[in-house]
C-alpha positions in Angstrom: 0.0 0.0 0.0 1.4 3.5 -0.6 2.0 6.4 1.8 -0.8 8.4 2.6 0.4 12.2 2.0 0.3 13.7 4.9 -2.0 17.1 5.7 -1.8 19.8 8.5 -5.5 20.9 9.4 -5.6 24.6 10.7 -9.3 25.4 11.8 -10.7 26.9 15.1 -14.4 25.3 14.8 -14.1 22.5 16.7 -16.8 20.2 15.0 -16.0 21.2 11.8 -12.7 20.3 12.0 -13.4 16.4 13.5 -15.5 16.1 10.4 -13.3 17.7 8.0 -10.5 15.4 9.6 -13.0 12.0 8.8 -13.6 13.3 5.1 -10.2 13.5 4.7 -8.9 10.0 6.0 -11.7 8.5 4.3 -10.1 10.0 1.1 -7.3 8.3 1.9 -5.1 11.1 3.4 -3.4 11.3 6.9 -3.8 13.8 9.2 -1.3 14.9 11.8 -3.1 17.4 13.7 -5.4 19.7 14.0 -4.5 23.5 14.7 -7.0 26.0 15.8 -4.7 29.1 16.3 -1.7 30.1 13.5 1.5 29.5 16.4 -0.2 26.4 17.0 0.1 25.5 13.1 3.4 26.5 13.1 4.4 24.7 15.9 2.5 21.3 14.6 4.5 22.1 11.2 7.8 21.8 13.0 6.9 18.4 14.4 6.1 16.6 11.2 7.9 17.3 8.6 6.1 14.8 6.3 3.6 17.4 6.0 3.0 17.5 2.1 -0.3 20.0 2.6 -2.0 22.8 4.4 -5.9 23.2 4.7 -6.4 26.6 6.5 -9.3 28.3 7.3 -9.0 32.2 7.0 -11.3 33.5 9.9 -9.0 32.3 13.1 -8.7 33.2 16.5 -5.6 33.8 18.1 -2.8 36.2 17.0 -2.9 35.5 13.3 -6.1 35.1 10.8 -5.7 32.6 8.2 -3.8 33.9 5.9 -1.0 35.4 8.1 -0.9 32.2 10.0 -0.2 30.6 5.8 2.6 33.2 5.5 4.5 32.3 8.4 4.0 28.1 7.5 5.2 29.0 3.6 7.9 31.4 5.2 9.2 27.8 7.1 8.9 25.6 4.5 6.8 26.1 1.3 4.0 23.8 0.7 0.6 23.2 -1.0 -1.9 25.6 0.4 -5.8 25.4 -0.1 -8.1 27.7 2.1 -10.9 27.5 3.4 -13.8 30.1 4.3 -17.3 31.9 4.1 -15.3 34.6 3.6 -15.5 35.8 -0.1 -15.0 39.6 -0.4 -12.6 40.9 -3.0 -10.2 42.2 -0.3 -10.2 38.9 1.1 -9.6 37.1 -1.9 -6.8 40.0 -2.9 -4.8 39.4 0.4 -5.2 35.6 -0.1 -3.6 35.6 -3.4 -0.6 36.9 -1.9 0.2 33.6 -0.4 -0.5 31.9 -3.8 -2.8 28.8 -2.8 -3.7 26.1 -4.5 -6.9 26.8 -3.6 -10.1 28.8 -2.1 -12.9 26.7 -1.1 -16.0 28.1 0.1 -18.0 27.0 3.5 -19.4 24.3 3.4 -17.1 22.5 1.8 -18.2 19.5 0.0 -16.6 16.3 -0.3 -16.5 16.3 -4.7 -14.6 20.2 -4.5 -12.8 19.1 -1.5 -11.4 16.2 -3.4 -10.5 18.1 -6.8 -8.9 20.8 -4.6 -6.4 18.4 -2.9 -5.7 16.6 -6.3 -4.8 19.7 -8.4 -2.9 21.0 -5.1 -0.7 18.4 -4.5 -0.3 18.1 -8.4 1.1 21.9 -8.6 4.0 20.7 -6.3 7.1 20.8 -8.6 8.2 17.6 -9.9 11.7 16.4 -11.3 12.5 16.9 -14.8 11.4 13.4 -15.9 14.3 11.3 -17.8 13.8 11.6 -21.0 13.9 15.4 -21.3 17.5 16.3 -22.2 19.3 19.5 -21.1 18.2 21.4 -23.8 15.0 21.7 -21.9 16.5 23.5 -19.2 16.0 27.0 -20.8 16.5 30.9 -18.8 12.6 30.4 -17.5 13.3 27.6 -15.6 13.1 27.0 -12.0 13.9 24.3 -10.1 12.7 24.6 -6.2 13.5 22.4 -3.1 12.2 23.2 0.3 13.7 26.8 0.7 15.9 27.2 -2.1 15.9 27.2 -5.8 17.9 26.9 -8.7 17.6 29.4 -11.7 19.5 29.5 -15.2 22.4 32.2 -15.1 24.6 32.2 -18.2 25.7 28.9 -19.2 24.9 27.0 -15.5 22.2 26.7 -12.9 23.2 28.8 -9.9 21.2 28.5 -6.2 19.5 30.9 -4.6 18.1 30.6 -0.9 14.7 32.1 -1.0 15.5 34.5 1.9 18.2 35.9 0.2 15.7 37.7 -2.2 15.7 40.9 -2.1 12.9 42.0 -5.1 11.8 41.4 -8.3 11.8 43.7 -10.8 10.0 43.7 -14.1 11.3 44.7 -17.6 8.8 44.1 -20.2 8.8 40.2 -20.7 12.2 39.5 -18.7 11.9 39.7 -14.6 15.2 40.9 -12.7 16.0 38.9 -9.4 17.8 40.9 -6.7 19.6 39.3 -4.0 22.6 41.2 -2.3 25.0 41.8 -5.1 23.7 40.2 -7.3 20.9 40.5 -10.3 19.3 37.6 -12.5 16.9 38.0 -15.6 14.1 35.1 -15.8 12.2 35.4 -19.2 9.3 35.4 -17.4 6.7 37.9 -16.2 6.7 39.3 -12.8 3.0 37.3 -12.3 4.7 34.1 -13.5 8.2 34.1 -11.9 5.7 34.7 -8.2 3.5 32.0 -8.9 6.5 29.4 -9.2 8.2 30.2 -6.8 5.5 30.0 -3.9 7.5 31.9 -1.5 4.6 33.8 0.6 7.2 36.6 1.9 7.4 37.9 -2.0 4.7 40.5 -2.0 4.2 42.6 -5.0 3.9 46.2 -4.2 3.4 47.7 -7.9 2.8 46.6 -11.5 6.5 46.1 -11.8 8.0 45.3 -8.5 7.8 42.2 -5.7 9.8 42.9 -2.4 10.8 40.8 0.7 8.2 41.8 3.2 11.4 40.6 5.4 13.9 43.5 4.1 11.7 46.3 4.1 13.3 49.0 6.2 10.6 52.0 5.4 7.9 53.2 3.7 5.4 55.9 3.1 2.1 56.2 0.9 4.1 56.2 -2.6 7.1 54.8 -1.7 9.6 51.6 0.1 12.9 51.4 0.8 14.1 47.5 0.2 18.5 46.9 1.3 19.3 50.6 0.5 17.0 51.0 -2.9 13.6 52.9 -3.3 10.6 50.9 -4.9 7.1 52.7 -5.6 4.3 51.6 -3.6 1.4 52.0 -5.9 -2.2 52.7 -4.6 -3.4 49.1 -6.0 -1.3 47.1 -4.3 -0.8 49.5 -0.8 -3.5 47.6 0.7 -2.4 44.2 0.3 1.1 45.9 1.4 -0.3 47.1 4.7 -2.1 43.8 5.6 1.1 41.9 5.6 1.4 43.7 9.0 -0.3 43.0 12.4 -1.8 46.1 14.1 -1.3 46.8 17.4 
């Protein structure tokens, strides 16, 4: 018999989550625990490192809501993410996107979208380059990612790249410039493309043709952020989503 892949559950309402936790093993997954507050996720993510997916709902109590709570589990390792909530407001959805899930299934879940949510999820995680592709396939858009680092095309060779490291993104047309400290690498990619594959939740774009660390922001203002020394615009589309990466106290 194979593996069962192996889910975190992060909910707060208690019944919900014994019965989500019974649909899921009766689909034939495991689950390691159930979180009902985001340090508690975390901490439950630490344990198991077979964790191969993350079912979150976005209203939580505790310090973090849903989606904050998904930042700081994909800022530890990144993973499959599928939410769940009655919540379905644009600025909701807007913020969730910024974590790039799998995923965003309404309340009540049903078993048939539950199912095709956690198949196309766990398909999306990247997968080797199967055998019979040659390196010729290997071209300046690729990206090859595992656990916290990835490995991008830089001249004639793949170089890495720890995902921390990343400074911002910068777009140029159809090329994307990634900064790290020193150091500057064009993906022929679009800025919306080069984000989705690399599923690292602290990349948060901040105008049409930028995506900064959240972590190496040292100020800002209404129009403006400075990232390691260098001044990116803050544009009124994306200030929102900017200012909700942050916990208000």
């Amino acid at each position: 018999m194979p593996t069962p892949i192996s889910l975190l559950l992060v909910e707060d309402e208690a019944v919900l989550a014994l019965d989500l936790r019974a649909t899921l093993r009766a689909e034939g997954y495991e689950v390691v625990g159930i979180a009902s507050t985001g340090p508690q996720a975390l901490e439950l993510l630490r344990q198991h490192p077979e964790v191969g997916g993350v079912l979150c709902d976005i209203h939580l109590q505790g310090p973090w809501d849903g989606i904050e709570t998904a930042r700081q589990l994909l800022a530890l390792r990144p993973l499959p993410l599928v939410y769940l909530s009655a919540l379905a407001d644009q600025p909701t959805l807007d913020r969730a996107l910024t974590t790039s899930p799998a995923a965003y299934l309404p309340k009540p879940v049903s078993v048939a979208s539950l199912r095709a949510a956690l198949a196309l999820a766990l398909h999306s995680v990247a997968r080797p380059v199967p055998p019979a592709a040659s390196h010729e396939a290997l071209t300046r858009d690729t990206i090859l990612q595992r656990g916290d680092y990835v490995f991008i095309k830089d001249a004639s060779e793949f170089v890495r790249i720890q995902l921390n490291d990343i400074i911002l993104l910068e777009a140029d047309n159809t090329y994307t410039s990634l900064r790290t400290a020193g150091r500057r690498h064009a993906l022929r990619l679009t800025l919306g493309a080069v984000l989705e594959r690399l599923s690292f939740g602290q990349l948060v774009r901040v105008h049409r043709s930028f995506a900064v660390n959240i972590q190496r922001v040292e100020r800002f203002s209404d129009t403006e952020l400075t990232v390691d020394g260098q001044v990116v615009p803050l544009s009124r589309q994306y200030r929102e989503a900017f200012l909700r990466q942050f916990l208000f106290r």
